[in-house]
C-alpha positions in Angstrom: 111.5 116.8 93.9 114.2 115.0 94.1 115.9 113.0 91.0 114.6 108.8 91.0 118.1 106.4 92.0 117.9 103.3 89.9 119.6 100.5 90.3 122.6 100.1 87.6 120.4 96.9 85.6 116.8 99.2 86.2 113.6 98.7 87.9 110.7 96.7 87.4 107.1 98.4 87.7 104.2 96.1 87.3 100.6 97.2 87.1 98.0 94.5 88.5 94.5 95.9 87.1 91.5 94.1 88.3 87.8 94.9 86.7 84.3 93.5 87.7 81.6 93.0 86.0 78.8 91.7 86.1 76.9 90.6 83.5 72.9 91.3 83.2 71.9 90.9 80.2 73.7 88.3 78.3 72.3 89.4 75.1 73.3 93.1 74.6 76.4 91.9 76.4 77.8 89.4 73.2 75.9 91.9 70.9 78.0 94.9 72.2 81.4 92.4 72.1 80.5 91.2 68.2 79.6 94.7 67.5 83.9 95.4 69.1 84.7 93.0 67.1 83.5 94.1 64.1 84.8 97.6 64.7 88.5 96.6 65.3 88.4 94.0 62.1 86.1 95.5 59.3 87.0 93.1 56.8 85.3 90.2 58.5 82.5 88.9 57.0 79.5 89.6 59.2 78.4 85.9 59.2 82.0 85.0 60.8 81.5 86.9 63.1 79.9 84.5 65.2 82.1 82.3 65.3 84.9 85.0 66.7 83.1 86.0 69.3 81.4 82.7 70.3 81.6 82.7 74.2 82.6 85.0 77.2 86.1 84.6 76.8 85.8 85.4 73.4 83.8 88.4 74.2 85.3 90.0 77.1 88.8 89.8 75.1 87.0 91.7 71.9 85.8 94.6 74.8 89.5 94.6 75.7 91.0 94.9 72.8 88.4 98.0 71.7 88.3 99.7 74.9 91.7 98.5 77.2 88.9 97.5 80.1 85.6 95.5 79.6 83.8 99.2 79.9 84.9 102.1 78.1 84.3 103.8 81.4 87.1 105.6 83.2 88.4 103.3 86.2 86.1 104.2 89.2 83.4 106.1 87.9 80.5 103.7 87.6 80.8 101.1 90.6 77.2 101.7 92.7 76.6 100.6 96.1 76.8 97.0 96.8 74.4 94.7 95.4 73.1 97.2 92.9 73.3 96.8 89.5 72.9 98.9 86.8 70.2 96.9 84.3 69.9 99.7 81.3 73.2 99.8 79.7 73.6 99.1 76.3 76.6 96.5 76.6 74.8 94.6 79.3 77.0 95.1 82.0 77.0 96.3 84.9 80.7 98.0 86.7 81.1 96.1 89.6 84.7 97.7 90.8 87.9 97.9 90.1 91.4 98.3 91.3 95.2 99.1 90.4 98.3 98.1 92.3 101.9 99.0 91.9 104.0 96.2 92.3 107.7 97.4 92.4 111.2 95.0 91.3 109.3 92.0 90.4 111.9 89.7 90.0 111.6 88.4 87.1 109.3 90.8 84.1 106.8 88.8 82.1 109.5 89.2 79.3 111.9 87.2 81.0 109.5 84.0 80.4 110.0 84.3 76.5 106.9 82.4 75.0 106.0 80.3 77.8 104.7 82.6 80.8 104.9 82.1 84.5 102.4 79.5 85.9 100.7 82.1 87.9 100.9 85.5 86.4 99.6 87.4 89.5 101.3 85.4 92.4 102.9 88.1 94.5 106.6 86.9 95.2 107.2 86.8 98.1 110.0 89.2 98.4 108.6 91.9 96.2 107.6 95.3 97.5 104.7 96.8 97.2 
């Protein structure tokens, strides 16, 4: 194999991760994010709780914050055939696909914004490889 050639100032690798899902059951679906929630901070009361994890933003970023994904499951393994869903898991949900793309020498790294990101964090420049 031959060695990788860098530029001088480096390279930029990006990883654009997207992950369906679709949610069946609402219920077990906020149960299963308050119940993340309350794994990854213990020493909140259980009648805050609630109020955390209030709505689908709320809960889909406590599911990413336990698991990395919205699913524990490993990327690819539970998508079924379209327009099936799976109705008997315990989180509600129901993997509807997902996919990962390289995105090489993005001109400018999410870093490079400092606190105030890029207006569209996904818009493919127009100049970057892929």
């Amino acid at each position: 194999m031959d060695e990788l050639e860098l530029p001088a100032e480096g390279m930029t690798i990006s990883v654009w991760h997207r992950q369906d899902v679709v949610v069946v059951d609402p219920e077990r679906f906020m149960a299963a994010a308050r119940a993340a929630f309350r794994q990854l901070h213990p020493d909140v009361p259980e009648q805050a709780v609630a109020e955390h994890v209030a709505d689908v933003h709320d809960a889909a970023f406590a599911l990413l914050d336990l698991h990395g994904r919205l699913t524990p499951d490993p990327p690819g393994t539970t998508a079924g055939l379209p327009g099936r869903r799976f109705a008997d898991r315990p989180d509600g949900l129901s993997p509807a696909g997902d996919h990962v793309e390289i995105v090489l020498d993005v001109p400018r790294p999410l870093q490079d914004y400092g606190c105030f990101g890029p207006e569209n964090a996904f818009a493919r420049p127009a100049d970057s490889p892929s």
